[in-house]
C-alpha positions in Angstrom: 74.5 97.6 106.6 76.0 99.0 103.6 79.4 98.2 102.1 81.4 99.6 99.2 84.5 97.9 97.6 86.7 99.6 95.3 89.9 100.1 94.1 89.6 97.1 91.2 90.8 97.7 87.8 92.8 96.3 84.9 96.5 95.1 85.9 99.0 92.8 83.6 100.4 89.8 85.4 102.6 90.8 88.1 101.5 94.4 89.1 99.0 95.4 91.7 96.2 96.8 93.1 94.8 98.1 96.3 90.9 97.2 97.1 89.0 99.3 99.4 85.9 98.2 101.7 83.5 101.1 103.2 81.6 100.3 105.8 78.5 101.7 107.3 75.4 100.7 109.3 77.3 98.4 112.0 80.1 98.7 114.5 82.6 97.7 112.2 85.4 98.3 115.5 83.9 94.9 116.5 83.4 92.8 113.4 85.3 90.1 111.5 85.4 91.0 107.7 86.1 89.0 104.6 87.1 89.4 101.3 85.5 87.5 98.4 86.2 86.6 94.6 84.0 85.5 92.3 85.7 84.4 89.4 84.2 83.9 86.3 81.5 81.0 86.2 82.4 80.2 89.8 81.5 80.9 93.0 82.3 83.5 95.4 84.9 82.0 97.9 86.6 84.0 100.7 90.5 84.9 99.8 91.1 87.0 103.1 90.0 87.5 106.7 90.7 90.0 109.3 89.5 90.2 112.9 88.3 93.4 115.1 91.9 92.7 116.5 94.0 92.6 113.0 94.8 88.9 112.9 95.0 88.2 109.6 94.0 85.0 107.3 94.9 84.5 103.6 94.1 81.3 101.4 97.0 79.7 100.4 96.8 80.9 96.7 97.5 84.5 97.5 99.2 83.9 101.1 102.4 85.9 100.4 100.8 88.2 97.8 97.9 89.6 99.4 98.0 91.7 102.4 94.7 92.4 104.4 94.5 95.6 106.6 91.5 97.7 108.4 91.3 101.1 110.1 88.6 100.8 112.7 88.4 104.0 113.2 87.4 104.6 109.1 85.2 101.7 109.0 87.4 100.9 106.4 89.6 97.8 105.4 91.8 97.4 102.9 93.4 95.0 100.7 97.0 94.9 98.9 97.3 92.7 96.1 100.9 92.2 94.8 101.7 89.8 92.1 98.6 89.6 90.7 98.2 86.2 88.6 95.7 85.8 85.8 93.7 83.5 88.3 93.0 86.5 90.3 90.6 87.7 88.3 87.1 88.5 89.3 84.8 90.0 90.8 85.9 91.6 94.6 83.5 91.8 97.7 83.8 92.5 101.0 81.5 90.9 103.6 80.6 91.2 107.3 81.4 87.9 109.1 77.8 86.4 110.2 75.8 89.6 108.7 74.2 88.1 105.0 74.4 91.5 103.3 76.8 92.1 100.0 77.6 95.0 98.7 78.6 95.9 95.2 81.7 94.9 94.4 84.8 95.8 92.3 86.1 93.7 89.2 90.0 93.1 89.0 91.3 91.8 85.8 94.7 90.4 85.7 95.9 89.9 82.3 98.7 87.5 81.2 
């Protein structure tokens, strides 16, 4: 399993940013992926879901804001991020539900 997020940079508050995940090494068609931030000094903690079928979960502190999206057919999966707060910084990873494998991910640093 390899997987590649990207797409992170350096935003002021408000703007946004559009993370990529690439996927290889499973059948991605048929997997539940997450996306993880790992803010400074914390731990990583899942901000977005999205099943093989496109239901979508947020957590409440970027419901609204963030938008979680896939192309099965690309093994890829996406993720908007409008409005970006200062507490949206950190570290970005994307994650195979019930596969322990993390990829490197992308930093996103919202400044205020």
């Amino acid at each position: 399993v390899q997987l590649q997020a990207s797409g992170g940079g350096f935003v002021q508050s408000g703007g946004s940013l559009r993370l990529s995940c690439a996927a290889s090494g499973i059948d991605f068609s048929i997997k539940t992926m997450d996306w993880y931030r790992q803010a400074p000094g914390k731990q990583r903690v899942v901000v977005a879901s999205i099943t093989s079928g496109g239901d979508t979960f947020c957590v409440m502190s970027v419901k609204g804001r963030f938008v979680v999206s896939r192309d099965n057919a690309r093994s890829t999966m996406w993720l908007q991020m409008n409005s970006l707060k200062p507490e949206d910084t950190g570290v970005y990873f994307c994650k195979t539900r019930g596969i322990d494998v993390w990829g490197q991910g992308t930093q996103v640093t919202v400044s205020s």
